[in-house]
N, CA and C atoms as a LAMMPS dump frame, in Angstrom:
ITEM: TIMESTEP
0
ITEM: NUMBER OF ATOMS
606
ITEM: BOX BOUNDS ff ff ff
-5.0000000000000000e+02 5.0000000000000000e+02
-5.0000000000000000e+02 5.0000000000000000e+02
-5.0000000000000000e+02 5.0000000000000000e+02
ITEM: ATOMS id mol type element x y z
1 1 1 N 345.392 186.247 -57.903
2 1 2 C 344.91 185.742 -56.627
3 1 3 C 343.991 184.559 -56.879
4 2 1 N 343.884 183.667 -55.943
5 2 2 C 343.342 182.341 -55.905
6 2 3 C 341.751 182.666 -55.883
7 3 1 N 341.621 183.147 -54.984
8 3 2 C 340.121 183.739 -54.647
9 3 3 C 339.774 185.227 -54.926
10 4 1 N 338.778 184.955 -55.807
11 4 2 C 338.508 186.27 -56.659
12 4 3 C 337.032 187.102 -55.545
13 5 1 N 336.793 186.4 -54.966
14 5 2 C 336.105 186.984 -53.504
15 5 3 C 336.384 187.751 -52.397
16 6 1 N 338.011 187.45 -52.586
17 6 2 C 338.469 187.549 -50.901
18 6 3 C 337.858 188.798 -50.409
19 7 1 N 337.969 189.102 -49.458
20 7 2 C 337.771 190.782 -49.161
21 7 3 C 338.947 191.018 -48.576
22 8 1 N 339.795 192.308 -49.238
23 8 2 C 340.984 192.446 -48.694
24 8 3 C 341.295 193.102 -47.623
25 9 1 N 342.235 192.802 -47.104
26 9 2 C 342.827 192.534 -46
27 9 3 C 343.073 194.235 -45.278
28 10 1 N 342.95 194.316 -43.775
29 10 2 C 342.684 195.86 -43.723
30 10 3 C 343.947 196.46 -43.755
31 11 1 N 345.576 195.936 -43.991
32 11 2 C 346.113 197.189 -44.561
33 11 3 C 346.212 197.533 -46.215
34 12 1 N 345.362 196.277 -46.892
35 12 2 C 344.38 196.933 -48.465
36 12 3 C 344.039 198.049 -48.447
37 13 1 N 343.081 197.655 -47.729
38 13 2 C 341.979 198.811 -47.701
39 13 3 C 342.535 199.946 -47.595
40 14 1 N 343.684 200.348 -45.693
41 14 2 C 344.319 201.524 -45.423
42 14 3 C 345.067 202.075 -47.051
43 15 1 N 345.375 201.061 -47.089
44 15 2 C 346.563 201.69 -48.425
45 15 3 C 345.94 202.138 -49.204
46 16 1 N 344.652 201.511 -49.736
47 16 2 C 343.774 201.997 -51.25
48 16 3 C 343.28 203.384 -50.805
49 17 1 N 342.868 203.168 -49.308
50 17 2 C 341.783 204.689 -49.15
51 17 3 C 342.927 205.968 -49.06
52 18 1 N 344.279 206.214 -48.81
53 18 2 C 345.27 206.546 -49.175
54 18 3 C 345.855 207.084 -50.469
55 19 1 N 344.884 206.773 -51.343
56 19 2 C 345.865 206.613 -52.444
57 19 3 C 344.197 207.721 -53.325
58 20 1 N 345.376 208.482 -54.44
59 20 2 C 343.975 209.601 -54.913
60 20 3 C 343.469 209.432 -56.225
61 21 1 N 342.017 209.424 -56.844
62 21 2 C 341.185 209.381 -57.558
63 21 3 C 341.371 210.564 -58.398
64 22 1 N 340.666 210.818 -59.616
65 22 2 C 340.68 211.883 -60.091
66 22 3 C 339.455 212.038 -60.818
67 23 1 N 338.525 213.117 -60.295
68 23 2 C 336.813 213.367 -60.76
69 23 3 C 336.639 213.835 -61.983
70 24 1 N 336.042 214.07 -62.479
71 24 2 C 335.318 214.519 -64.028
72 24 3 C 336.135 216.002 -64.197
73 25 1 N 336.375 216.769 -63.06
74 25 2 C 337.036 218.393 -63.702
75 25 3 C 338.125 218.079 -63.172
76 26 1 N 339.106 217.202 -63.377
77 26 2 C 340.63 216.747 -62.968
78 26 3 C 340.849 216.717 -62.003
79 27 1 N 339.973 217.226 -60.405
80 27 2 C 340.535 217.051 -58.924
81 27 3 C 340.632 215.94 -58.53
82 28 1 N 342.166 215.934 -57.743
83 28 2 C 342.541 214.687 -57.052
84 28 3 C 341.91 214.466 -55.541
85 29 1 N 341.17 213.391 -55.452
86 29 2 C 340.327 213.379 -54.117
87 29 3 C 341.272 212.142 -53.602
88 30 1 N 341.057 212.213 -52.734
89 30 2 C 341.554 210.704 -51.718
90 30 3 C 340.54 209.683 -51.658
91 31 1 N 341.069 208.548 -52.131
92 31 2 C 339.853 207.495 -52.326
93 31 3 C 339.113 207.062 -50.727
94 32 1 N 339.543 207.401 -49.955
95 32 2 C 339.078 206.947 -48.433
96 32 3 C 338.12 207.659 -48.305
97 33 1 N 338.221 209.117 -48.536
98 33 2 C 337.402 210.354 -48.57
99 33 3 C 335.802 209.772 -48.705
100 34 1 N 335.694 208.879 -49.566
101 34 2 C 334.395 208.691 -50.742
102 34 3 C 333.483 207.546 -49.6
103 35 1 N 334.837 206.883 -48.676
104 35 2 C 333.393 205.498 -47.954
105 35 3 C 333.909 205.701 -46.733
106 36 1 N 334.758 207.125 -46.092
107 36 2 C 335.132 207.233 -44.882
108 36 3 C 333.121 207.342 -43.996
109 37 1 N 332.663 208.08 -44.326
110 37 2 C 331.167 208.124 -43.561
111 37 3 C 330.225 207.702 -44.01
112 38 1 N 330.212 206.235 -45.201
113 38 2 C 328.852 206.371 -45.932
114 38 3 C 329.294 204.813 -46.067
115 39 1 N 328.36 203.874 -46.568
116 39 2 C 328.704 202.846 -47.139
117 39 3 C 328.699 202.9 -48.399
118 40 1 N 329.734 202.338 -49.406
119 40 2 C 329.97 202.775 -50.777
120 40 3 C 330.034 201.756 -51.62
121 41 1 N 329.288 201.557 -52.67
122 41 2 C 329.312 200.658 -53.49
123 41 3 C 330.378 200.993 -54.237
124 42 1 N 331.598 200.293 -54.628
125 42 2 C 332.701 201.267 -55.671
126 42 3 C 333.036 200.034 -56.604
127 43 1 N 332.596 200.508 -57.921
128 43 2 C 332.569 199.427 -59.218
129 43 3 C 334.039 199.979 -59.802
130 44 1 N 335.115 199.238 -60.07
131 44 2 C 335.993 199.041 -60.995
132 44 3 C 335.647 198.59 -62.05
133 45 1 N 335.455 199.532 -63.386
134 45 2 C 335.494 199.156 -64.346
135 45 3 C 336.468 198.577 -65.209
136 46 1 N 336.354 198.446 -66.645
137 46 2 C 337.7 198.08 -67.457
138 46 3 C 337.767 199.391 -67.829
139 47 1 N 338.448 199.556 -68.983
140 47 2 C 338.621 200.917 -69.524
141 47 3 C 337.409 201.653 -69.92
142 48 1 N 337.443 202.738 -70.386
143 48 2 C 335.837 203.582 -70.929
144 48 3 C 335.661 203.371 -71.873
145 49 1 N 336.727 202.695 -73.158
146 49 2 C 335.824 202.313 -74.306
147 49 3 C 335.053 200.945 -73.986
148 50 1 N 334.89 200.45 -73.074
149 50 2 C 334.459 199.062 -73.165
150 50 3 C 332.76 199 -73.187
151 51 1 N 332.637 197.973 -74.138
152 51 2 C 330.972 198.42 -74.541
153 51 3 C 330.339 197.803 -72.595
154 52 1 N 330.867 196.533 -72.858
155 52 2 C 330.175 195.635 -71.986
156 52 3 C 330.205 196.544 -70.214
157 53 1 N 331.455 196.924 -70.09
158 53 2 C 331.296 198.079 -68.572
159 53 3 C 330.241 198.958 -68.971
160 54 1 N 330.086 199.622 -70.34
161 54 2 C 328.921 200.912 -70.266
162 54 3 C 327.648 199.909 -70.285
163 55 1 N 327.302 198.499 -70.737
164 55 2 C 326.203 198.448 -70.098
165 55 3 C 325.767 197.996 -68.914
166 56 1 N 327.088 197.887 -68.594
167 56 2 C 326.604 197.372 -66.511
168 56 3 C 326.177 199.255 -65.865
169 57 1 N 327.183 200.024 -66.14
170 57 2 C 327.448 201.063 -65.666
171 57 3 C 325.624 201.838 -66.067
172 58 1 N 325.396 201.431 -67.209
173 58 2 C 323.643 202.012 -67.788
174 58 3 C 323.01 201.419 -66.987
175 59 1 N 322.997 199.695 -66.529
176 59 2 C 322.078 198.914 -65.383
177 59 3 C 322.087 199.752 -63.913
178 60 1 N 323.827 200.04 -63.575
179 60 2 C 323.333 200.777 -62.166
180 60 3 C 323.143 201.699 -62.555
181 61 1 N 322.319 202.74 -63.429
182 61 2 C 321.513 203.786 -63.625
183 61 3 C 320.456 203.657 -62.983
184 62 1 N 319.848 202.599 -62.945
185 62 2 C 318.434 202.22 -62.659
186 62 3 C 318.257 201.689 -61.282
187 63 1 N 319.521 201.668 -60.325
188 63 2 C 319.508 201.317 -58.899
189 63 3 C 318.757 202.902 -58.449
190 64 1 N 317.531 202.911 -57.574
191 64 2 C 316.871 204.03 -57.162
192 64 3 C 317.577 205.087 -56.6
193 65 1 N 317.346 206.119 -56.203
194 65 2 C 318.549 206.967 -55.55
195 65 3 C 317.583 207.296 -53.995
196 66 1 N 316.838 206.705 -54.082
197 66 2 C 315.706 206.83 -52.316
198 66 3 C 316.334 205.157 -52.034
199 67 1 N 316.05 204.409 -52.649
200 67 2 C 316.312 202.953 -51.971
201 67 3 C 317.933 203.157 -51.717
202 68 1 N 319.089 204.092 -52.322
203 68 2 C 320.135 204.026 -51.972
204 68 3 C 320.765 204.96 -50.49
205 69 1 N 319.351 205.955 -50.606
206 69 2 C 319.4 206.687 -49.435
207 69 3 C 318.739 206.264 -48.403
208 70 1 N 318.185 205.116 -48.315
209 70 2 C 317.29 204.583 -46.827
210 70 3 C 318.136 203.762 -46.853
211 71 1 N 319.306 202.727 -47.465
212 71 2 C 320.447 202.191 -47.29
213 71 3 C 321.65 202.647 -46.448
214 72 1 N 321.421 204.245 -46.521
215 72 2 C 322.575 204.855 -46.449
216 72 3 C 323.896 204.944 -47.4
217 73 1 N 323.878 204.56 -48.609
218 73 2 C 324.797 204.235 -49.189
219 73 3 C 324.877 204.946 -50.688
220 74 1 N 325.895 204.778 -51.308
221 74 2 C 326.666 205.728 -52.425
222 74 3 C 327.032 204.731 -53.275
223 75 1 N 327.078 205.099 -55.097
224 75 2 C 327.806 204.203 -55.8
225 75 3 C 328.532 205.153 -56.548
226 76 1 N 329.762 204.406 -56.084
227 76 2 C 331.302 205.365 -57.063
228 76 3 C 331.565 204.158 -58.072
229 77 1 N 331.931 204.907 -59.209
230 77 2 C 332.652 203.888 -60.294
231 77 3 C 334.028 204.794 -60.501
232 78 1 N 334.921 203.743 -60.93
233 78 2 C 336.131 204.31 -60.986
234 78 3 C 336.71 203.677 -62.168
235 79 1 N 337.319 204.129 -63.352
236 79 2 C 337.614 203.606 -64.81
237 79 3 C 339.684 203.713 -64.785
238 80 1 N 340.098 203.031 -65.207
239 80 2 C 341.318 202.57 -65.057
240 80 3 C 342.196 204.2 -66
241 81 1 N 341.234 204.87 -66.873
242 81 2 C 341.832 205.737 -68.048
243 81 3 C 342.037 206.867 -67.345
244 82 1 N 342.21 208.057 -68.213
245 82 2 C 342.227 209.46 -67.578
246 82 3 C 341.092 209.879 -67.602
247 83 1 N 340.923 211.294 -66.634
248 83 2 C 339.381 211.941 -66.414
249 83 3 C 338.867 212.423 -67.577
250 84 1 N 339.586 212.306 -68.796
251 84 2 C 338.914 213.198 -70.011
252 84 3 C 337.617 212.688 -69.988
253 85 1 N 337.553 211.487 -70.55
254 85 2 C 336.275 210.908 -71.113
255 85 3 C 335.096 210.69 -69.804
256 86 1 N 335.57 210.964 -68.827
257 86 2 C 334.424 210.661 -67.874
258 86 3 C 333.137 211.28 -68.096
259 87 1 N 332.941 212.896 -68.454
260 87 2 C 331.782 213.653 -69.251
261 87 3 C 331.165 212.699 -70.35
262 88 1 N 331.47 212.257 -70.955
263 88 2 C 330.807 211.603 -72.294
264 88 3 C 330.458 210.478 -71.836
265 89 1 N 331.491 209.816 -70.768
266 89 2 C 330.816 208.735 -70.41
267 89 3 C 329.625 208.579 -69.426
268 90 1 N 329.115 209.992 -68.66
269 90 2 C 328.239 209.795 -68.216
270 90 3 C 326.876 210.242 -68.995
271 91 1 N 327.335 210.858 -69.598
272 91 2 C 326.18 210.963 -70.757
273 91 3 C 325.166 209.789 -71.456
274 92 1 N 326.508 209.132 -71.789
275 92 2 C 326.324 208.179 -72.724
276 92 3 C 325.821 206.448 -71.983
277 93 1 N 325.94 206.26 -70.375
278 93 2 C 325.695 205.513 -69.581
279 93 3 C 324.261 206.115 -69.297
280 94 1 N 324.061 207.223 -69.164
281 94 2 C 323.113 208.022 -67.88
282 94 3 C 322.845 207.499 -66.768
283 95 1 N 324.487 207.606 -66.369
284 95 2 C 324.596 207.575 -64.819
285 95 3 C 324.653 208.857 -64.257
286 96 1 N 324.314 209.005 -63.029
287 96 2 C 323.84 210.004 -62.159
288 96 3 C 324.921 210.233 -61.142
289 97 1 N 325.706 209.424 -60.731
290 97 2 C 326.577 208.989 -59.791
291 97 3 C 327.381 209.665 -59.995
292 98 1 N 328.949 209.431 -58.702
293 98 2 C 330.411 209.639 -59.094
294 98 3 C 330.6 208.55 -60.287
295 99 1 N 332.017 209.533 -61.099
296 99 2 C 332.955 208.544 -61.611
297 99 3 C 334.029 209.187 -61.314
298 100 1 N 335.283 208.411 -60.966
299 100 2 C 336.839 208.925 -60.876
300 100 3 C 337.594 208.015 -62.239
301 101 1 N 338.902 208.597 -62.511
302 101 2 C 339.828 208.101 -62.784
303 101 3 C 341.092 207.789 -61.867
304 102 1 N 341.639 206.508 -62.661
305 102 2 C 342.552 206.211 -61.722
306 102 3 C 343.534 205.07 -62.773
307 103 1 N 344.097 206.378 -63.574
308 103 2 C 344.742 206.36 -64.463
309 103 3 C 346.657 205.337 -64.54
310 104 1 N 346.426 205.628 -62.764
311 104 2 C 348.278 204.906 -62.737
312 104 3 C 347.687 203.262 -62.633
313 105 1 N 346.304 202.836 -62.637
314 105 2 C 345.924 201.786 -62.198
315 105 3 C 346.079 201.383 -60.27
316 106 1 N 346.619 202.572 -59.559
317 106 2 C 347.163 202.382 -58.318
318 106 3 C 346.075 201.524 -57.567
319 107 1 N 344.906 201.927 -57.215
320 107 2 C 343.719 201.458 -56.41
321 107 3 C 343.573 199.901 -57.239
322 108 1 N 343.313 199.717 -58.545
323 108 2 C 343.308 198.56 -58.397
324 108 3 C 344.265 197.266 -58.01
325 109 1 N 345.587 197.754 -57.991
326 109 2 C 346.718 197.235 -57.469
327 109 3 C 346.269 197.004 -55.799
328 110 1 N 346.208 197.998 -55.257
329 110 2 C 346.419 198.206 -54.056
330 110 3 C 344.522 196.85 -53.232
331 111 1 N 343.587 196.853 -54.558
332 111 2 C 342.827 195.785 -53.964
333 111 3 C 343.373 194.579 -54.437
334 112 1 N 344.226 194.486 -55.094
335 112 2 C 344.488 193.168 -55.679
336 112 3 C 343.614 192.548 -56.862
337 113 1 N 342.88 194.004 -57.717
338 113 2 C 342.52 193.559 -58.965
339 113 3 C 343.49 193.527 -60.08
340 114 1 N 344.029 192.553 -60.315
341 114 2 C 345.546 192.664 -60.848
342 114 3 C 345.15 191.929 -62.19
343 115 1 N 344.256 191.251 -62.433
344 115 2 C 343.82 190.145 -63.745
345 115 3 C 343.766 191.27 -65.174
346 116 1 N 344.245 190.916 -65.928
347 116 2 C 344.76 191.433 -67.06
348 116 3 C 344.071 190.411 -68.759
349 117 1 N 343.087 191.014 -68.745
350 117 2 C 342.347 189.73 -70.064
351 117 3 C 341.612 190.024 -70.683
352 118 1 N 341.791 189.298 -72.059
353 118 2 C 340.394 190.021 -73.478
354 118 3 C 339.758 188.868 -73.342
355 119 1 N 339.984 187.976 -72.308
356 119 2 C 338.762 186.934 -72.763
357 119 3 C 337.319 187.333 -72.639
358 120 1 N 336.232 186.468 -73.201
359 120 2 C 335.169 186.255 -72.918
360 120 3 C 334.593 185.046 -72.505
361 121 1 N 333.661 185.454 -71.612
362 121 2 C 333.127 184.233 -70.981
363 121 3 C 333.241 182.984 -71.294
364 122 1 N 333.495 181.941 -70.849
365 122 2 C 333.606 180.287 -70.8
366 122 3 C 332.461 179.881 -71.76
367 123 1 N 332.577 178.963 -72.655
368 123 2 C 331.595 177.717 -73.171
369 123 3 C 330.198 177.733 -72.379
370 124 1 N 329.138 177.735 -72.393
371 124 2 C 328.317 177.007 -71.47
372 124 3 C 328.02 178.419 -70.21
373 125 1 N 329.242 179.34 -70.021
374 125 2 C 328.516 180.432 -69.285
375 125 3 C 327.394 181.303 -69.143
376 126 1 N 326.567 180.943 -68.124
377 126 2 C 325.353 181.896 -68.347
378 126 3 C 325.401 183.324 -68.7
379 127 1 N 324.641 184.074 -69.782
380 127 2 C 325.136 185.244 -69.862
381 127 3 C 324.396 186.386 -68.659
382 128 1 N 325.373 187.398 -68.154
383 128 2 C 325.01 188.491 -67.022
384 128 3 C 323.909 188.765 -67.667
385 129 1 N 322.591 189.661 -67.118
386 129 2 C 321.782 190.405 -67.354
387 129 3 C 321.993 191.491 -67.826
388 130 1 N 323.153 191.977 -67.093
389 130 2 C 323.764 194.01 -68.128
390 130 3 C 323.996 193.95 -69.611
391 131 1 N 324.541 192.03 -69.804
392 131 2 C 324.712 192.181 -71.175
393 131 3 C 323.536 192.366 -72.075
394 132 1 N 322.835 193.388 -72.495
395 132 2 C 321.493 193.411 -73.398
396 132 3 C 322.18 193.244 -75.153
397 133 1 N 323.078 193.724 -75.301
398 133 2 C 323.715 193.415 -76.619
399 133 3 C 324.377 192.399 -76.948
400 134 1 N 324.574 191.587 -78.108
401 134 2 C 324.874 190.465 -78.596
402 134 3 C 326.969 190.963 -78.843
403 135 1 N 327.524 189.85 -79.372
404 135 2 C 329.182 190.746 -79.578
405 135 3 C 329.559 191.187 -79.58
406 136 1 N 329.023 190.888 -81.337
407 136 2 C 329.365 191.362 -82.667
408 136 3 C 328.891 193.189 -82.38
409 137 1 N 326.98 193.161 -81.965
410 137 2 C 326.629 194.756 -82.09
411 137 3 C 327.647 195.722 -80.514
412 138 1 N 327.846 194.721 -79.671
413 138 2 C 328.562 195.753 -78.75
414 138 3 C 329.647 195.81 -78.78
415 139 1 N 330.935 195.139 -79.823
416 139 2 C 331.814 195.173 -80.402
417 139 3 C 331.784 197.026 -81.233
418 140 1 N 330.697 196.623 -81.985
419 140 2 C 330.423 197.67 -83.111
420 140 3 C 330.015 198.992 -82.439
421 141 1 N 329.163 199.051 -81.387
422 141 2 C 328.489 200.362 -80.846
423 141 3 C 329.7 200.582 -80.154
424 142 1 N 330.477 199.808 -79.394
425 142 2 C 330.792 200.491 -78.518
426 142 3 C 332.804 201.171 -78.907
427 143 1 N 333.121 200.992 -80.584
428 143 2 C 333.672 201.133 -81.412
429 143 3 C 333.442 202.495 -81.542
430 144 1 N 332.362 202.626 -82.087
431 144 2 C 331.593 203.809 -82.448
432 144 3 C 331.683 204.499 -81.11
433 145 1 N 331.329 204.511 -80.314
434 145 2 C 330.915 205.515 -78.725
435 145 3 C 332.315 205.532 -78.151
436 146 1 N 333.49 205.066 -78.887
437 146 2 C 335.239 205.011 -78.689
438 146 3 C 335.51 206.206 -79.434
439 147 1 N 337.145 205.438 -79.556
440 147 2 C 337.916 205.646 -81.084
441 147 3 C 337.427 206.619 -81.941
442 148 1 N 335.836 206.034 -82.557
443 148 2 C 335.526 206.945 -83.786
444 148 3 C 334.723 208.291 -83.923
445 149 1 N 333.697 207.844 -82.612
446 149 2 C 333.309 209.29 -81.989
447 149 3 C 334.081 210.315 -81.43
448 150 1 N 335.271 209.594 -80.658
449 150 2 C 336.075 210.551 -79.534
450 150 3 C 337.424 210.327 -79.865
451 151 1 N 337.659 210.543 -81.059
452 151 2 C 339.193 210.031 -81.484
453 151 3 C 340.295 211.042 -80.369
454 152 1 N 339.934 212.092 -80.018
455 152 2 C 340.788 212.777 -78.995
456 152 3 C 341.168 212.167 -77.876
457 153 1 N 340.143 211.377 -77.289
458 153 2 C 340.548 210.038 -76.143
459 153 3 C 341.442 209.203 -76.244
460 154 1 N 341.779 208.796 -77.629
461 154 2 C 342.244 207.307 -78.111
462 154 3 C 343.399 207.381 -77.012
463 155 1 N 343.973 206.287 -77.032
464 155 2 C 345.195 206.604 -75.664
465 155 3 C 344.734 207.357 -74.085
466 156 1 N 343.496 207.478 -73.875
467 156 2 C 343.116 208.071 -72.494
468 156 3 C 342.03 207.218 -71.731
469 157 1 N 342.021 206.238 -72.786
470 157 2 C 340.526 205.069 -72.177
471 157 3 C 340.66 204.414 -71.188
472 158 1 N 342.525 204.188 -71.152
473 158 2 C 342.967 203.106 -70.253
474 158 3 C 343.286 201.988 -71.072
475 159 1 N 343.665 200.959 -69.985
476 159 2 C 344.177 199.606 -70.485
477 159 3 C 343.124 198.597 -70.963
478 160 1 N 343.182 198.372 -72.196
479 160 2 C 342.191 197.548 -73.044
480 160 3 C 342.582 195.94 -72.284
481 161 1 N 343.195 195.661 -71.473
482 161 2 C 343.014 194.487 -71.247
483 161 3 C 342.819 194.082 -69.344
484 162 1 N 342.646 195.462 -68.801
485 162 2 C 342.875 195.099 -67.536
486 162 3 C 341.094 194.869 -67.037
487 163 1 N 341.36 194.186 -65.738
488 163 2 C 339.795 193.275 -65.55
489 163 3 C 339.445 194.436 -64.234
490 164 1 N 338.068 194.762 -64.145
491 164 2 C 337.505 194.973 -62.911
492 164 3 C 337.332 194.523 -61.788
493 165 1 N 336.376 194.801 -60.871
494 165 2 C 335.973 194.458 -59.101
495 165 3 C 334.86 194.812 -58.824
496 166 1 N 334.278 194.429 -58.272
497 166 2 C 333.199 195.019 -57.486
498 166 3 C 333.084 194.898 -55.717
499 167 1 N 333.201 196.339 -54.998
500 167 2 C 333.322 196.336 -53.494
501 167 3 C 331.887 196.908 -52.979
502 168 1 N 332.054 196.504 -51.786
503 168 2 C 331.047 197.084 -50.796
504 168 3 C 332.015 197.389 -49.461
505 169 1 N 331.968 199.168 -49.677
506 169 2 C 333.41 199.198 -48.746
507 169 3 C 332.564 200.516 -47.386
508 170 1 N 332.875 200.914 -46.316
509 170 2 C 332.817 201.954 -45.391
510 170 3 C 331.784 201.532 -44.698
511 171 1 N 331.171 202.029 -43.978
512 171 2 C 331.83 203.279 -43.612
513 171 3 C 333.17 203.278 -42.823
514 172 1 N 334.237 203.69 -43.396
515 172 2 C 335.699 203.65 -42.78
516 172 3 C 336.169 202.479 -43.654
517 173 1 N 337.581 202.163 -43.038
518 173 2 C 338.094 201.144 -43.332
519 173 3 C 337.883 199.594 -43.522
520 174 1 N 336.453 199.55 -44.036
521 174 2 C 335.67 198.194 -43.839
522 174 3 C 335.063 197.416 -45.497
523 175 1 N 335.204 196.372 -45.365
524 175 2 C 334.897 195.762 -46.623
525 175 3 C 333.793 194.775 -46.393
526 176 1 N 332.735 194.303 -46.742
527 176 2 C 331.612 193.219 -46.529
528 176 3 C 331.632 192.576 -47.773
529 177 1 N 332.229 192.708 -49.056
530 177 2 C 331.915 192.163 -50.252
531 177 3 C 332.905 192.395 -51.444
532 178 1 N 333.372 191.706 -52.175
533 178 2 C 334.474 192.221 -52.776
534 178 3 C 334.114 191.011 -53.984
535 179 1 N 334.283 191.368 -55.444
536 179 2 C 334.111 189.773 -56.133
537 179 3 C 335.221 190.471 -57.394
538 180 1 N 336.065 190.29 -57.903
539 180 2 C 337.119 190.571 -59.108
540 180 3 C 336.754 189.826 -60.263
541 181 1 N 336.168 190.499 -61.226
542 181 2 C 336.372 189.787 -62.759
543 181 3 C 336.876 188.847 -63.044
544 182 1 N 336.866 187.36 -63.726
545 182 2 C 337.412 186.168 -64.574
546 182 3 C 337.594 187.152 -66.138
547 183 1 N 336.803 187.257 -66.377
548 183 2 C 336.754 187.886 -67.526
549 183 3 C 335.904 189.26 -68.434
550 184 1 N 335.913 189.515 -69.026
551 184 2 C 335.382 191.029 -69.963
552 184 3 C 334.191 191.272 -69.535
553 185 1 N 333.129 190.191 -69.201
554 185 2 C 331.689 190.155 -69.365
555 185 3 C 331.213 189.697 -67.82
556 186 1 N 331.935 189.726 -66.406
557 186 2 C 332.002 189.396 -65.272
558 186 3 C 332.051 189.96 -64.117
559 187 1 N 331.235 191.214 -64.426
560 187 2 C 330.94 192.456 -63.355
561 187 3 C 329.801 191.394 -62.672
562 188 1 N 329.114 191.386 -60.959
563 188 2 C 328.26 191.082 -60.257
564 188 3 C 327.279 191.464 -60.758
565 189 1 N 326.269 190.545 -60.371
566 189 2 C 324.721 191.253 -61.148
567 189 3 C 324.306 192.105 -60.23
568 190 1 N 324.122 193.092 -61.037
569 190 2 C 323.211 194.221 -59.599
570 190 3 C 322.621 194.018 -58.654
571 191 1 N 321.7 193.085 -59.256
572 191 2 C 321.052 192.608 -58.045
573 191 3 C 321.649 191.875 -56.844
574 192 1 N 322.721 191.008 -56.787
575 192 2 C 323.648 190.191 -55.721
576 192 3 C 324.253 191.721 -55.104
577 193 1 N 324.357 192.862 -55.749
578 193 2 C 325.653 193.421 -55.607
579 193 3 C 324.656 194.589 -54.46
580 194 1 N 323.689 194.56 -55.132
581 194 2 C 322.539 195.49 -54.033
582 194 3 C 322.268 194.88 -52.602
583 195 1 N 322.047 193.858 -53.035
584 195 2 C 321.832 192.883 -51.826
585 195 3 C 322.861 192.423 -50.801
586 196 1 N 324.191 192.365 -51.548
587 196 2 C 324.974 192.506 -50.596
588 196 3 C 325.51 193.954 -49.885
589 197 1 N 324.636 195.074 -50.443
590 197 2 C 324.717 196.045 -49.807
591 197 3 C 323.781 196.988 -48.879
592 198 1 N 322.643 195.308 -48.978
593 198 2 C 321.452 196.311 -48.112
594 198 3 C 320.615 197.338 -48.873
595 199 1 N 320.768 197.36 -50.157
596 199 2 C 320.143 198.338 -51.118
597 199 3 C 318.724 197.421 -51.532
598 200 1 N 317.684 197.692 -51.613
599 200 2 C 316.45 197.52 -52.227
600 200 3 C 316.752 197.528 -53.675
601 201 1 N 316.204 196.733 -54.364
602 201 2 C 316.299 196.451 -55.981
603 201 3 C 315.699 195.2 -56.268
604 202 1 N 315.318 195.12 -57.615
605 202 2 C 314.595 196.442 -58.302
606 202 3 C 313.801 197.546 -57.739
């Protein structure tokens, strides 16, 4: 897509909220279910070995859970792999939140996060704030917190090359904010992403 902003279009939305998630103990929920009465922050990650998603996913650790409740609002993350690793990965984030899987990749199809890439950021790109690690070490840690820690996952992480989103979706069938990955290191900064949700932050 041309515009990595758009906010999609409302039979997107109908179709995505349609279509089912799968939580940390394997239940299939209906993704509509999650921003039918609430306003919902819902982060598309890349896969769960990816160092650079676990440190955005560790940053919204630190979004308040009172400033998200005088918002009215919820943050779901949803990882492209199967539900195995979702336990370890919240451990290992210390996130507090939902996470789903959404393993056929369907929901991100259905928003039109379709970008598929190992790049990293452009020449001259400012680096995000989530990034606190340099490459080379989140190359290496997040190797380690994969593959070599959880070799039972290998094949359940998801697609090592597919790109994320970030929405501000509900209550109901409604979208105010939508921005899709360029590349590996191109999740919204929390802070834009709070703000476009009416959330207080820091």
């Amino acid at each position: 897509m041309d515009d990595l902003k758009a906010i999609p279009n409302d039979a997107a939305i109908f179709k995505a909220s349609n279509l089912e998630v799968i939580d940390v103990n394997g239940v299939k929920v209906q993704l509509g279910s999650l921003f039918a009465d609430e306003k919902t922050i819902v982060v598309l990650i890349r896969h769960f070995f990816c160092g650079s998603c676990q440190q955005y996913v560790t940053q919204l650790a630190s979004v308040s859970p009172e400033a998200l409740a005088a918002a009215h609002t919820r943050i779901v993350v949803i990882g492209c792999g199967d539900y195995e690793p979702i336990k370890g990965y919240l451990e290992l984030t210390g996130y507090q939140g939902s996470i789903y899987a959404d393993p056929s990749r369907s929901v991100y199809r259905a928003l039109d996060v379709t970008i598929e890439s190992l790049a990293r950021p452009p020449a001259g790109e400012q680096k995000k704030s989530y990034m606190q690690l340099g490459f080379f070490t989140n190359l290496v840690k997040s190797t380690w917190n994969g593959p070599l820690k959880n070799p039972g996952f290998v094949g359940k992480q998801g697609n090592f090359s597919q790109l994320g989103a970030d929405f501000v979706l509900g209550p109901g069938n409604s979208c105010i904010f939508a921005s899709r990955m360029r590349h590996s290191e191109d999740h919204t900064e929390i802070s834009e992403l709070m703000q476009a949700a009416g959330v207080a932050y820091p």
